[in-house]
C-alpha positions, 0 to 999 in steps of 0.5 A, a space after each residue: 524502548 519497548 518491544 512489542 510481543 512477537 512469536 518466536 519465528 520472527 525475530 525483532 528487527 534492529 532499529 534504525 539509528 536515532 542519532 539525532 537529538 533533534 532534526 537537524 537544520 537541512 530538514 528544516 530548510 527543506 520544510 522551508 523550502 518546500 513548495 507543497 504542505 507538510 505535516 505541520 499544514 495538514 489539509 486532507 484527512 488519514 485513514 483511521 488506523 492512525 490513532 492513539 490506544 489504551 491499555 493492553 487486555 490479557 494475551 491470547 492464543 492464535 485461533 487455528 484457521 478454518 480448512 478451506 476457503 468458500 467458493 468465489 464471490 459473485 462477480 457483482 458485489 452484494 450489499 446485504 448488510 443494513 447500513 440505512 440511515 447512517 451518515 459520516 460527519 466530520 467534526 473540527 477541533 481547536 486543540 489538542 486536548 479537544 482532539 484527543 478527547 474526542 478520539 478517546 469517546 468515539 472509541 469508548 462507544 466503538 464508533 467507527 473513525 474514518 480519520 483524523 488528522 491533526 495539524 490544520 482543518 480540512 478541506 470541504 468535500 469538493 475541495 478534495 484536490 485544493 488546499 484550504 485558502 489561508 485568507 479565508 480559513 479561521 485561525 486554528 492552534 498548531 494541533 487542531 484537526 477534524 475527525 470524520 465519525 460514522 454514526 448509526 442510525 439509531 446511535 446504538 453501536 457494538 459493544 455500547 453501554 447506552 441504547 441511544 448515543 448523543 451527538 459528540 457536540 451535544 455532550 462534550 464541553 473541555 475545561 476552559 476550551 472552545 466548545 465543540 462545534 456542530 459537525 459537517 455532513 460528508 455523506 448523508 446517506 451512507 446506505 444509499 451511496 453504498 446501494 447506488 454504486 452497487 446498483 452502477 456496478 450491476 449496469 456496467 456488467 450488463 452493458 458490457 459484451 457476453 463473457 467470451 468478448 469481455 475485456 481480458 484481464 490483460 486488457 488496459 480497460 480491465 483497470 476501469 473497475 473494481 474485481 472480486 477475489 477470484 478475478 484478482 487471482 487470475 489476473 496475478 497468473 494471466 500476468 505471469 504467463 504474458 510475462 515469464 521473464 519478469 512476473 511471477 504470481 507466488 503464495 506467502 501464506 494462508 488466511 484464517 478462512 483458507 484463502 491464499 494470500 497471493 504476491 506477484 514478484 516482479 524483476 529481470 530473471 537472472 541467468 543462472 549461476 554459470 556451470 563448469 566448463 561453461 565459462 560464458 554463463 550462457 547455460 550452455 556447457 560451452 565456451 563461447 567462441 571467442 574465449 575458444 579461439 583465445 584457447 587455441 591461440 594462447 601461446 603461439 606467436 601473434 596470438 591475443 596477449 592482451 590483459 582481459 578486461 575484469 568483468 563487474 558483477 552486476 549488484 542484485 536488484 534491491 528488493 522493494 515490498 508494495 503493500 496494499 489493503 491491509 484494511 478490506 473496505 480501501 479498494 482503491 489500494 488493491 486497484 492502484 497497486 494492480 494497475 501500478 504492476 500491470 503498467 509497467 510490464 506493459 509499459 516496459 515489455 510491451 502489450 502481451 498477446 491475449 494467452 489462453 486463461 490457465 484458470 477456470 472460466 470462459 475462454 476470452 477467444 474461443 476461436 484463437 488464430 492457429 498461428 499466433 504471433 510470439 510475443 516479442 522477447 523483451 529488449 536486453 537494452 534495460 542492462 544499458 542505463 543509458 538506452 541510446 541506441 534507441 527512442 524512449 516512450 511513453 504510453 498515452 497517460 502513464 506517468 513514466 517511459 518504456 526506458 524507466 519502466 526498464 530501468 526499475 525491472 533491472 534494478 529492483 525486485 518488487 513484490 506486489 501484494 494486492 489483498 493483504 487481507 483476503 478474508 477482509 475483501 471478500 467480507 466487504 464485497 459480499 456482506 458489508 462493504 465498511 468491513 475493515 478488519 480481518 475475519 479471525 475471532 478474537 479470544 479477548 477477555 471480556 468480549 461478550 459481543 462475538 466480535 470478529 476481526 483484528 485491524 492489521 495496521 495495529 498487529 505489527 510487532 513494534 510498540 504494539 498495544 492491544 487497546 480498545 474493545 474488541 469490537 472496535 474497527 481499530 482493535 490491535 489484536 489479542 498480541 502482536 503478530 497473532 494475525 496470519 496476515 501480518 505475521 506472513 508479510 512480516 516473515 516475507 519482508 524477514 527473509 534474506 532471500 528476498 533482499 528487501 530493502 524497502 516497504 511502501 504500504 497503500 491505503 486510503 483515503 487522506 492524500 498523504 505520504 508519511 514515514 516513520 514514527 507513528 509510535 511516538 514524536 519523541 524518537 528521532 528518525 535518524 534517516 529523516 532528511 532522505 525520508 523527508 527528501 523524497 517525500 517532498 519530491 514524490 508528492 510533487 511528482 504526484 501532483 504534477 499528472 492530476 494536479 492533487 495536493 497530497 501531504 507528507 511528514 512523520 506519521 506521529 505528527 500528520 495523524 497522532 501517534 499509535 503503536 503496532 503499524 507497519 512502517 514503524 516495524 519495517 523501519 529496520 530497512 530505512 525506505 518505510 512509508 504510509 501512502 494514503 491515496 484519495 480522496 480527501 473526504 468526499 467518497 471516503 472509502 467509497 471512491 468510484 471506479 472512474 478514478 481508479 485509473 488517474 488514482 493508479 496513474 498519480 500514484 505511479 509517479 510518485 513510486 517511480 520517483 521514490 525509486 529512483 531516489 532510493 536507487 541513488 541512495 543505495 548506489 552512493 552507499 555501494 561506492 562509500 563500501 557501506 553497502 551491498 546495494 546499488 
C-alpha cells in the first residue's frame, strides 16, 4: 500500500493486521442482530471532510509561524464576515454514479459541502432524532444519499471560473440516470441565523450578573454556552488547581499564529518510584511500621515466619487521546469535550471549592472567606473495583456514577484536546463563523486566490492526498503533516511516555459513530468485530439518555472514501474512531447552546461505554500474555 508523506520526525506507524479477506460471519450476525441503523441504513448526514479527492499538486514547504498570538477574542463573538443571503441545501441522490458527481462539481466550484453521507436518504430537519420511516420512504438503491451544499448568494465562489453558478439540478443530467431532483432548504438564511444567535449571545451576557458574580468556570452552569479562546484556556488551568491530583492543563505545540495548543491530562497520579530504604513506596525514606517490626522479630523464637504475600503491580493506565475540533466552525466538539472532562472530576472527586483564578481577570469572590474549607482528598476506594464499603452515585443527569467516574481515572490516562485547531476557532469566532480550516498560507502551485488554510482531517500522514484547490474548505495541505497542528498531535499520540492506545476524534455534525478505513472499503479491518462490538453498543448507550438515533460503520462505507484522516493513521493502536455528535441537518454546524449540555451528556455514555469495552479488551489481552495493558 501507499504511504503518505510524512516528516522525518514521525515515523509510519504499523498497521493493524487486515488478515481477513472478508468480514467474518460474527460481524455479520452482529449487523443482523443489531437493534439500531449501521452503515448500510444511514439516516443522518456527516460532516464534510469525509469525501473522495483528486490529484495531488506539487509539495511544498511548511511556512514558518508567525511570533506571537494577537490579544484575546472579545468574549462576544463577532460577525463581520458577510454571509447574507446564503442558504444551505440538501440535494438527494439515487446512485452512486450520481452521488460522486455531484461531490466531484461542488468541488470544481469550491462550494462548501456541509455533508454526505451515502447509503439511505436522510431525515428531514425536524426529524433529526428520528430515523426515516421504511414505509413511507421511496425505494433508493444501496448507495444513495443526500449532500448538504452552501451556496452563495450571488453563486460566485473562490476560486471560480463562472460569475454566476447554476443550481446543480439545473445543469446536471447522468447518462441513463434518474435526474437530479430539485433540493431542499435546511437553512434559508444562513446570515440571519448567524446574526440572530449572535445577537441571543449578546442578550444572555447582559442578562448575566457583573463579572465578580459570574458563574466560575468551575460552575456546572459555565457549560450552558460556548466560550472564547482565553476562556477556554483559563478553565483547562481552573481545572487543574481544583484537581491537583488527577488534572493537569499541559502544551503540545504551537500554531502558525503562536497561539498555544493546550491539553488537559487526566488520570490517578501515581506514587513515586519508592526510594532506597524506603520499602513501603510511601516516599518517605522509612519503613513502615510493620515491615520494622518483622525486622526486629526475624530470627527470634515466636516471631512471623509467615511467606509474604507477592504484591501485584498494579498495570499502567492506558492512555486514551479525545480529540476535538479539528475543524474550527464544530463548537459542539470543544463544548462536549470540556463538559465530558470537567464532569468527571466533578463527578468522581467532588464539586471543587471556587480557587483564586491563577489567570488574569476579575476575581470571581472578592471577598473570599479567610477560612476556607480544604477541598476533600479524593477517596482511594477507586484502587478497589468492587467499592463495596461505600454507596455509588450519580449526579442528577450525568449518564455515569461516582463509582465509574473513578473507575476510568484508575485505569486510563486521558488527554483531552478542546481546540486542536486554535488559530481556526478564534477566526470563526471573530471574523467568520463557517471558517473550517486552519489559518496557514498555502504555497500550492497555482494558487492566485491567496487562500488560507489546510483541512486537518485530510493532513494525516496516512494515504494522504492533496486534491482540490487550495481554496477548497476541504483542501488536504500542500504534503502530509505540513499543519502544525496535525503534526503535533500525531508526535503526541507517537510518543511511548503517553502509552496510547486509543484516539476518539469529535466533530459534528451527523449523528454518527465510525471507525477505520476511510481510505478504501477494499482493505479488511482486521479488528472489526471489537470495532464493530462497541460501536453498536456505545450508540445504544447514547441514545438511552436523550433518545438520539446516531449510526455506526466503517467510515469509507457511511460517508465515502478519502485519504489523510486521523482514525485511518491512528489505526496503529486499534481503538480508532470518528464520533460525529448533532444534529442531523436542522442547526448544522450552528447547534444552539441549549444543547450543549444533553449533546455532552449523551456523548458521556457513549465514551464511557466505549471505555469500558476497551478495558476488558485490554485486560483479556494482559491475562492471554499478548499484552501490556489491562
Amino acid at each position: 500500500m501507499v504511504i503518505g508523506i510524512m516528516p522525518a520526525t514521525l515515523h509510519t506507524p504499523p498497521r493493524r493486521s487486515s488478515t481477513q479477506a472478508h468480514r467474518s460471519l460474527l460481524v455479520t450476525a452482529l449487523l443482523l442482530a443489531a437493534s439500531i441503523p449501521t452503515h448500510s441504513l444511514l439516516p443522518h448526514p456527516v460532516d464534510a471532510a469525509q469525501i473522495p479527492f483528486g490529484l495531488t499538486p506539487p509539495l511544498a514547504d511548511l511556512a514558518p509561524p508567525s511570533p506571537a498570538y494577537p490579544a484575546a477574542a472579545a468574549a462576544a463573538a463577532t460577525t463581520s464576515t458577510d454571509l447574507a443571503g446564503q442558504s444551505v441545501l440538501r440535494y438527494t441522490t439515487r446512485s452512486h454514479d450520481q452521488h460522486s458527481r455531484l461531490l466531484q462539481w461542488a468541488h470544481a466550484n469550491n462550494l462548501d459541502v456541509w455533508a454526505a453521507p451515502r447509503g439511505a436518504p436522510c431525515p428531514r430537519p425536524h426529524q433529526d432524532h428520528e430515523r426515516p420511516s421504511s414505509t413511507h420512504a421511496p425505494t433508493y438503491s444501496p448507495h444513495a444519499g443526500c449532500i448538504d451544499l452552501r451556496m452563495p448568494a450571488n453563486r460566485s465562489t473562490p476560486g471560480s471560473s463562472s460569475a454566476t453558478l447554476p443550481l446543480p439540478h439545473e445543469i446536471l443530467s447522468f447518462r441513463g440516470a434518474a435526474p437530479l431532483d430539485s433540493p431542499q432548504v435546511l437553512i434559508h438564511d444562513l446570515d440571519a441565523l448567524v446574526h440572530s444567535q449572535h445577537h441571543q449571545r449578546l442578550e444572555r451576557q447582559r442578562q448575566q450578573p457583573p463579572a465578580a458574580l459570574a458563574p466560575h468556570t468551575l460552575d456546572p452552569a459555565w457549560h450552558d454556552d460556548y466560550h472564547s479562546f482565553q476562556e477556554i484556556a483559563d478553565h483547562l488551568l481552573d481545572l487543574e488547581h481544583a484537581y491537583p491530583s488527577h488534572a493537569r492543563r499541559i502544551q503540545i505545540a504551537t500554531t502558525h499564529e503562536g497561539r498555544p495548543i493546550y491539553a488537559l491530562k487526566l488520570a490517578k497520579r501515581q506514587p513515586a518510584p519508592p526510594n532506597d530504604g524506603d520499602d513501603d513506596g510511601d516516599g518517605d525514606g522509612e519503613l513502615s511500621p510493620q515491615k520494622k517490626n518483622s525486622k526486629k522479630n526475624k530470627g527470634k523464637k515466636g516471631g512471623d515466619k509467615k511467606k509474604k504475600k507477592k504484591k501485584h503491580r498494579k498495570p499502567e493506565p492506558i492512555g486514551i487521546v479525545i480529540a476535538a475540533e479539528q475543524h474550527a466552525r464544530e463548537w459542539i466538539s470543544t463544548s462536549t469535550s470540556l463538559f465530558f472532562a470537567s464532569e468527571l472530576l466533578r463527578s468522581a472527586l467532588g464539586s471543587p471549592h471556587p480557587q483564586p483564578h491563577p489567570h488574569p481577570g476579575p476575581d470571581p469572590n472578592p471577598n473570599p472567606d479567610p477560612n476556607p474549607a480544604p477541598n476533600p482528598p479524593p477517596s482511594n476506594s477507586d484502587d478497589n473495583d468492587d467499592d463495596d464499603d461505600e454507596p455509588d452515585t450519580r449526579l442528577p443527569s450525568l449518564p455515569w456514577s461516582r463509582k465509574q467516574a473513578r473507575r476510568i481515572l484508575e485505569r486510563f490516562s486521558l488527554t483531552v484536546i478542546p481546540l486542536s485547531n486554535p488559530d481556526g476557532y478564534v477566526h470563526s469566532w471573530d471574523e467568520n463563523r463557517m471558517w473550517r480550516k486552519n489559518r496557514q498560507p498555502t504555497t500550492a502551485a497555482g494558487d492566485e486566490a491567496g487562500c488560507v488554510g489546510v483541512d486537518l482531517n485530510r493532513n494525516w500522514g496516512f494515504h494522504f492526498d492533496a486534491g482540490l484547490n487550495p481554496c477548497s474548505e476541504a483542501y488536504a495541505g500542500d504534503k502530509a503533516f505540513d499543519a502544525i497542528e496535525t503534526r503535533a498531535m500525531a508526535q503526541y499520540i507517537d510518543d511511548p511516555a503517553n502509552g496510547v492506545e486509543g484516539f476518539i476524534d469529535l466533530h459534528s455534525y451527523g449523528q454518527l459513530l465510525t471507525y477505520p478505513y476511510s481510505f478504501s472499503c477494499s482493505e479488511a479491518v482486521g479488528d472489526e468485530e471489537d470495532l464493530l462490538e462497541v460501536s453498536l453498543g456505545a450508540v445504544r448507550a447514547l441514545r438511552n439518555v436523550h433518545k438520539r438515533t446516531f449510526t455506526s460503520g466503517r467510515t469509507c462505507e457511511v460517508v465515502g472514501e478519502a485519504g489523510g484522516n486521523a482514525i485511518d493513521w491512528t489505526y496503529s493502536v486499534k481503538w480508532s474512531f470518528s464520533l460525529e455528535l448533532r444534529d442531523g441537518g436542522t442547526y448544522g454546524f450552528l447547534l444552539p447552546p441549549e444543547q450543549i449540555r444533553p449533546t455532552g451528556e449523551e456523548t458521556g455514555a457513549a465514551l464511557v461505554y466505549l471505555l469500558d469495552f476497551i478495558h476488558e479488551r485490554e485486560k483479556d489481552k494482559q491475562k492471554s500474555g499478548h499484552h501490556r495493558l489491562q
